[in-house]
FITOR-904648 format. One line per field, with one value per residue (C-alpha): residue number from 1; z, y, x; residue in one letter. Coordinates in nm, 4 decimals. Each point is the difference from the previous one (the first is absolute). Layout:
seq = [NUM|...]
zz = [Z|...]
yy = [Y|...]
xx = [X|...]
type = [A|...]
This chain:
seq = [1|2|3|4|5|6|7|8|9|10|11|12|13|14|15|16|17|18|19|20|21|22|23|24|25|26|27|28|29|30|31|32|33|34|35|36|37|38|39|40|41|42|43|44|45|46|47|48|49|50|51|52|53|54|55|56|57|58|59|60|61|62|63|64|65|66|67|68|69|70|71|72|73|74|75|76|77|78|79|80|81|82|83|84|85|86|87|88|89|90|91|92|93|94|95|96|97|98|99|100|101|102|103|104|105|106|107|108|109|110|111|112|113|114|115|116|117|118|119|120|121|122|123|124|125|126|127|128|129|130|131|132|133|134|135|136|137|138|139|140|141|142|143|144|145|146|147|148|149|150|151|152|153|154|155|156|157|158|159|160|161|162|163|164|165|166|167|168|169|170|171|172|173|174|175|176|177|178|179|180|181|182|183|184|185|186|187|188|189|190|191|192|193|194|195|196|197|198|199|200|201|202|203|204|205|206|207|208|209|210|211|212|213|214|215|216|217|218|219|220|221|222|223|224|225|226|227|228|229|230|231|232|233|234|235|236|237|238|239|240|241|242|243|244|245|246|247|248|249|250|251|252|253|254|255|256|257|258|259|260|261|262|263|264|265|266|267|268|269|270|271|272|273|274|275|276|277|278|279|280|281|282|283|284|285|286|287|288|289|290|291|292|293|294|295|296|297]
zz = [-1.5222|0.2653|0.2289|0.4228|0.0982|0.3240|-0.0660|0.0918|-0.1818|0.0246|-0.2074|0.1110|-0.1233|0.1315|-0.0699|0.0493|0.3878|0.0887|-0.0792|-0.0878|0.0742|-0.1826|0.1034|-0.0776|0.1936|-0.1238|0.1185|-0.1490|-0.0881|-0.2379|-0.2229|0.0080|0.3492|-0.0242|0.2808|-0.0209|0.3272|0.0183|-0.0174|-0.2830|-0.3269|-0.1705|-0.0192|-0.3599|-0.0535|0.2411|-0.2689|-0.2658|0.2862|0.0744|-0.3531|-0.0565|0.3706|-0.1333|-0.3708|0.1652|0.2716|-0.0959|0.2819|0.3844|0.3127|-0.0659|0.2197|-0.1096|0.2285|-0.0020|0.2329|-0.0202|0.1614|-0.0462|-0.0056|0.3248|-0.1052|-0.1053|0.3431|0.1882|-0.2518|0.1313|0.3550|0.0402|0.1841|0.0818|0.1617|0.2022|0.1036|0.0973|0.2413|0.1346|0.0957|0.1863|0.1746|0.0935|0.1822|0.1526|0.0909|0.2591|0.1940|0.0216|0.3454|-0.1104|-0.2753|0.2505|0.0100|-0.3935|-0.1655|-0.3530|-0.2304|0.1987|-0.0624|-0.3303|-0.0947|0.2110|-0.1653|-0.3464|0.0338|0.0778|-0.2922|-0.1849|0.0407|-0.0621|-0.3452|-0.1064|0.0779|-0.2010|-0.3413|-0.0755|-0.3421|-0.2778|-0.3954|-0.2087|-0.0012|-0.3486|-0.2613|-0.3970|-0.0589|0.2115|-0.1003|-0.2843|0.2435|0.2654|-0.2750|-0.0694|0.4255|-0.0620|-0.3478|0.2075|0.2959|-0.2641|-0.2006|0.3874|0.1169|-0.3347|-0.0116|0.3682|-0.1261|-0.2800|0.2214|0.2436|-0.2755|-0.0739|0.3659|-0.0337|-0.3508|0.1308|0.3184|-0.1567|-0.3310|0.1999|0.2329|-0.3031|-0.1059|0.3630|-0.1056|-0.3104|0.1641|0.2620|-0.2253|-0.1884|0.3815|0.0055|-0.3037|0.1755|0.2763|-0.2772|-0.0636|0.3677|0.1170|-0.2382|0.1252|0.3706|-0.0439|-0.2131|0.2927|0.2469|-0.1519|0.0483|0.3258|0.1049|-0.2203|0.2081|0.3474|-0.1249|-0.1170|-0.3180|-0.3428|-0.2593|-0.3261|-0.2745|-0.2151|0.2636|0.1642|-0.3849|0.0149|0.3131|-0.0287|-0.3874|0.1844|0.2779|-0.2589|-0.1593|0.3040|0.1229|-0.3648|0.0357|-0.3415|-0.1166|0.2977|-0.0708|-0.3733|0.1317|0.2328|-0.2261|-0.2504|0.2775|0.1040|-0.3991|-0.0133|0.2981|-0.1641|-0.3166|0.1960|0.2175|-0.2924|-0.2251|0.1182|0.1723|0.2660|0.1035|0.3139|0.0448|-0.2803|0.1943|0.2821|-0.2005|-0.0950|0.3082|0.1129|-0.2780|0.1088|0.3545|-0.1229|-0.1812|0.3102|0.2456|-0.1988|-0.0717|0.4099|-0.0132|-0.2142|0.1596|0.2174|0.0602|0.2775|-0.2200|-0.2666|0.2929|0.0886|-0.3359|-0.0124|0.3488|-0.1305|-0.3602|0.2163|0.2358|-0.3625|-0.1166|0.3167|-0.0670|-0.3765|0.0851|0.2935|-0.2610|-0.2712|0.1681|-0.0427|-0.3090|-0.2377]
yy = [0.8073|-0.2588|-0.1397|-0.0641|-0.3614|0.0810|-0.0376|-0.1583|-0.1281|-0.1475|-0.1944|-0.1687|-0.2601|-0.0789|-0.4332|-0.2030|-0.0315|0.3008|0.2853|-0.0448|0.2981|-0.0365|0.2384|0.0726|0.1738|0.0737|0.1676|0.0235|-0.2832|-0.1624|-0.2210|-0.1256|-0.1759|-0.0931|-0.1519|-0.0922|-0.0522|-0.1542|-0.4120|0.1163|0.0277|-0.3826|-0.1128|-0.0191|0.3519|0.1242|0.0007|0.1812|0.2587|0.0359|0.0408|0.2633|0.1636|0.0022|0.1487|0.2650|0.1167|-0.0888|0.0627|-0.0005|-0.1958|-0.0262|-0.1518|-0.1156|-0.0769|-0.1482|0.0250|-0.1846|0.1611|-0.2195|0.0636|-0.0330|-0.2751|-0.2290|0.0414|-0.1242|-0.3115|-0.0789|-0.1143|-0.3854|0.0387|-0.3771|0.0125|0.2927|-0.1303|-0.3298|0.1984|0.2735|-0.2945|-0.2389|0.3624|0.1118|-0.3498|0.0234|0.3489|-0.1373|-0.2531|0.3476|0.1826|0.2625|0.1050|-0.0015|0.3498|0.1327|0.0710|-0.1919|0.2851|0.0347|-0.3750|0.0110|0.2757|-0.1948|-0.3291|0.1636|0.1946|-0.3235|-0.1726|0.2097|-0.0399|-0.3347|-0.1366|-0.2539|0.2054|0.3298|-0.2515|0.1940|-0.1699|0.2072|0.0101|0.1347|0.3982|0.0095|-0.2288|-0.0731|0.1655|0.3081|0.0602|0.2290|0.2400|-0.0534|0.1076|0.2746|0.0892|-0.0188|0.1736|0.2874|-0.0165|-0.0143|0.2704|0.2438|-0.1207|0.1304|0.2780|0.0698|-0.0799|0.3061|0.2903|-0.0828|-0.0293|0.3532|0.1289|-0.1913|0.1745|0.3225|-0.0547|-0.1775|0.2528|0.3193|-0.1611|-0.0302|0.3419|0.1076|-0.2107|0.1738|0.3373|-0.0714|-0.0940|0.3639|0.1454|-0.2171|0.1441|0.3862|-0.0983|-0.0989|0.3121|0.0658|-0.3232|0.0180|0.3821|-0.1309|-0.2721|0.2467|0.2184|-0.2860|-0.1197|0.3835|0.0712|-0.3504|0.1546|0.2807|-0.1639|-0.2052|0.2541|-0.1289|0.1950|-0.1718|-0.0266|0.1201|-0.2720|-0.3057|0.1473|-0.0389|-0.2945|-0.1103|0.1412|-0.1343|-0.3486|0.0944|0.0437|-0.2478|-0.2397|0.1211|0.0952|-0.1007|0.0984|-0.4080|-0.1242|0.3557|-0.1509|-0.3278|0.1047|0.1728|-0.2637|-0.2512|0.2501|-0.0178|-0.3314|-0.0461|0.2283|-0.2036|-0.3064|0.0927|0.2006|-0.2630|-0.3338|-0.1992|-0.1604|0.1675|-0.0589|-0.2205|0.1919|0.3505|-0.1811|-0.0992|0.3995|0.1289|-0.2421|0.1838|0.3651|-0.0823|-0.0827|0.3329|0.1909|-0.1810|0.0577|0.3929|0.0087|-0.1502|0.2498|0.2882|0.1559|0.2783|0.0185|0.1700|-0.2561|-0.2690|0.1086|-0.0326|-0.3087|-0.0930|0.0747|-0.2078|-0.2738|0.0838|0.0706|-0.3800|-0.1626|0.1285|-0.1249|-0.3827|-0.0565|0.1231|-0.2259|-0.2830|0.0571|0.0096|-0.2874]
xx = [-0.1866|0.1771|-0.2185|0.0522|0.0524|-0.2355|-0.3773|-0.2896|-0.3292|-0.2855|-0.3134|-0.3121|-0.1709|-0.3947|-0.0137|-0.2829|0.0274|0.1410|0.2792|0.3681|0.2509|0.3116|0.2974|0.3837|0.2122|0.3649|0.3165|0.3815|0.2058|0.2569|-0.1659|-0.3971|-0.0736|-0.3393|-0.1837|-0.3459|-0.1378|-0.3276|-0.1065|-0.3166|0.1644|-0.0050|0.3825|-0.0775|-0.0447|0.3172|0.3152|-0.2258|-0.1428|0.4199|0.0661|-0.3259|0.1716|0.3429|-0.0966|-0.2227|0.2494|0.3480|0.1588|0.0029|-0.1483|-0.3741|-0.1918|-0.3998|-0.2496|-0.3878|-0.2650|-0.2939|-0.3381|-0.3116|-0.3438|-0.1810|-0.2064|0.2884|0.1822|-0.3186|0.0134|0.3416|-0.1660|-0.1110|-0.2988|-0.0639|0.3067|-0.0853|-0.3608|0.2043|0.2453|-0.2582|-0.2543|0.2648|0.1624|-0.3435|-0.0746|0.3314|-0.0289|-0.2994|0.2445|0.2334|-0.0556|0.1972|-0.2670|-0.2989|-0.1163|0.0866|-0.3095|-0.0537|0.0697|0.4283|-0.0156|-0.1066|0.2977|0.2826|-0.1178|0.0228|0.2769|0.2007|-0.1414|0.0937|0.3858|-0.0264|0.1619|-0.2669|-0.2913|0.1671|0.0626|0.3643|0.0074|-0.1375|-0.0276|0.2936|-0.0661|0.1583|-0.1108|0.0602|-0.3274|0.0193|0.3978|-0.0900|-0.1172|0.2808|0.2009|-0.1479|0.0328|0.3512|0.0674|-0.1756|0.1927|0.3405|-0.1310|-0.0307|0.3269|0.1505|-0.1830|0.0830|0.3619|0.0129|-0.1424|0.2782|0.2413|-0.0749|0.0741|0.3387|0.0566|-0.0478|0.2356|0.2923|0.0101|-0.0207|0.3147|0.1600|-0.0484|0.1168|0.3497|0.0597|-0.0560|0.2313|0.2928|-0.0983|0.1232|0.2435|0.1456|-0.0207|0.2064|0.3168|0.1915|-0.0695|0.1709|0.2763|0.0678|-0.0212|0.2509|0.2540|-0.0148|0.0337|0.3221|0.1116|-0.0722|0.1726|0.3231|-0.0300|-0.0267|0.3096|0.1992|0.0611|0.0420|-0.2879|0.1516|-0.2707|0.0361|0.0025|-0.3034|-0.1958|0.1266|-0.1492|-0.3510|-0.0341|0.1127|-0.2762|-0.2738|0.0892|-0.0284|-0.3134|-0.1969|-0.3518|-0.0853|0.0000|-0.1996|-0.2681|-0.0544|-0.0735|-0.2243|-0.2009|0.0258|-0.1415|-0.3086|-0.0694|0.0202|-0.1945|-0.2875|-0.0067|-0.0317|-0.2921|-0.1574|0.0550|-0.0380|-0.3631|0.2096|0.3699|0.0296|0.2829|0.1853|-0.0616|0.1843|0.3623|-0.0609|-0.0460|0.3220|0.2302|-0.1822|0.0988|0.4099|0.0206|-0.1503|0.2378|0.3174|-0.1321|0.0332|0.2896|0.1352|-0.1776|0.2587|-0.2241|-0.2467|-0.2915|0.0388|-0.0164|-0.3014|-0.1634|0.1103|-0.1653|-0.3285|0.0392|0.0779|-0.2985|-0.2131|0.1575|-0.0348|-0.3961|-0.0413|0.1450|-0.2582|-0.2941|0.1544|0.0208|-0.4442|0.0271|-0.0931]
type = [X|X|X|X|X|X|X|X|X|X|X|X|X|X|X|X|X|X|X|X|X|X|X|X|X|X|X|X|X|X|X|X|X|X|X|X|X|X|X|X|X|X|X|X|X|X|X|X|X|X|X|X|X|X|X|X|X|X|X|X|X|X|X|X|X|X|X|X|X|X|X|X|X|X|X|X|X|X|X|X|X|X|X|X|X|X|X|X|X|X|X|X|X|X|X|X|X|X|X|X|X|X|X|X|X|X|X|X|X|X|X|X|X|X|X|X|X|X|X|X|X|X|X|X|X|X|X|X|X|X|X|X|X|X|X|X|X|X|X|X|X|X|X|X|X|X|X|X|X|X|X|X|X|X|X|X|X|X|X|X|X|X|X|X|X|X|X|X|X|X|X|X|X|X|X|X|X|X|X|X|X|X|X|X|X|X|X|X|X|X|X|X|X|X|X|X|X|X|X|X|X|X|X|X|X|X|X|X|X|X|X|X|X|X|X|X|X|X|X|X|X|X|X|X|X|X|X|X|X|X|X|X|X|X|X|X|X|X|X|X|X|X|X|X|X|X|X|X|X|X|X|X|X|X|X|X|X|X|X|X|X|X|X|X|X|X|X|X|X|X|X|X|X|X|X|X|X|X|X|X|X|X|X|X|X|X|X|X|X|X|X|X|X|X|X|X|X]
């Protein structure tokens, strides 16, 4: 069954200090364009995560992302409290030679004084440990072999939507060729009488044997029997490529290219406005199966 190149997955992984999300997130696109946007995976590990990425999803843009949530009592580690004891004791002394404080009770002090501390960068120590390490890669791994395995399964239940759409259009396509082919004695009867009545309005004697002669050279000119074989020999093809193969996208589209050249030269042909019609819609019904394709890995 062919699978969607849209998708998204996800995997966590619980480490040491806290919890690692892992997520991909993929949409349509020529060949593998992998971005990995996060600063936590060890540039040692990046080409073989791109190659795992690559041999997992083939094809399209696919974007992965980490997020790093950790434990509540590893955040408060990350603030140098010497520091802020230094800066709260020489603000609270200056604070007194401030006019503009007199009057704020100790406990709006205390806030404003924190709060300001706060923002500061050597009081908040910015510099951490490495979230992912050498030890704790095995199960970083495993984060992301579960966020694969959802994107890909994410993948194949959208590939089966697309199935459904772009096999039933082609179904529609075949059908309308079948009332193409019920409009044919019609238009050949409307032209033979056409030719008449503009005899008529001329005044001019048809001979019997030059008018067979000019509506064989008229179905001749505008037989759509070649272009109907094709088609259907396309649609086939078309079916035993999407049936057949784990990845046809870009095949279904040089398909759906030689579909679209028998269509247009079947309008072309047409000369009737029933059968132009018809041909309207397998161009609408085309039009319909190359937008889903281009989805499809």
């Amino acid at each position: 069954m062919i699978k969607s190149m849209t998708g998204y997955g996800k995997g966590v992984a619980t480490l040491e200090g806290g919890r690692l999300t892992v997520e991909f997130r993929s949409v349509n696109g020529k060949n593998a364009d992998i971005s990995i946007k996060t600063s936590l995976i060890p540039k040692d590990k990046e080409m073989a995560l791109r190659k795992k990425i690559a041999d997992t999803l083939q094809r399209g843009t696919i974007d992965m992302f980490m997020t790093w949530e950790p434990n509540a009592g590893d955040q408060a580690r990350n603030i140098n409290e010497e520091a802020l004891k230094a800066y709260y004791t020489q603000l609270h002394e200056l604070r007194k030679q401030l006019p503009g404080f007199h009057g704020i009770d100790n406990d709006t002090e205390n806030t404003m004084l924190l709060v300001s501390l706060l923002r500061m960068q050597d009081v908040v120590d910015s510099s951490r440990k490495d979230v992912v390490t050498e030890e704790n890669w095995p199960l970083v791994d495993a984060a992301i072999d579960e966020a694969l395995a959802a994107i890909d399964k994410y993948r194949s239940d959208e590939g089966v939507s697309l199935y459904k759409d772009v096999t039933s259009r082609i179904g529609t396509i075949l059908s309308l060729y079948d009332e193409i082919e019920t409009y044919e004695p019609e238009r050949t009867a409307t032209v033979a009488e056409r030719i008449r009545k503009a005899a008529e309005d001329a005044s001019v004697s048809l001979n019997p044997e030059r008018f067979e002669q000019e509506m064989i050279f008229y179905l001749e000119k505008f037989d759509i029997n070649e272009e109907k074989v094709r088609l259907r020999q396309h649609c086939k093809y078309f079916m035993d490529t999407i049936d057949g193969e784990p990845c046809p996208g870009k095949k279904l589209g040089f398909i759906i290219q030689e579909m679209g050249r028998e269509i247009n030269t079947t309008g072309s042909k047409a000369n009737h406005a029933s059968i132009q019609k018809c041909v309207v819609r397998m161009k609408d019904e085309l039009e319909k199966i190359r937008e889903q394709s281009m989805n499809i890995l």
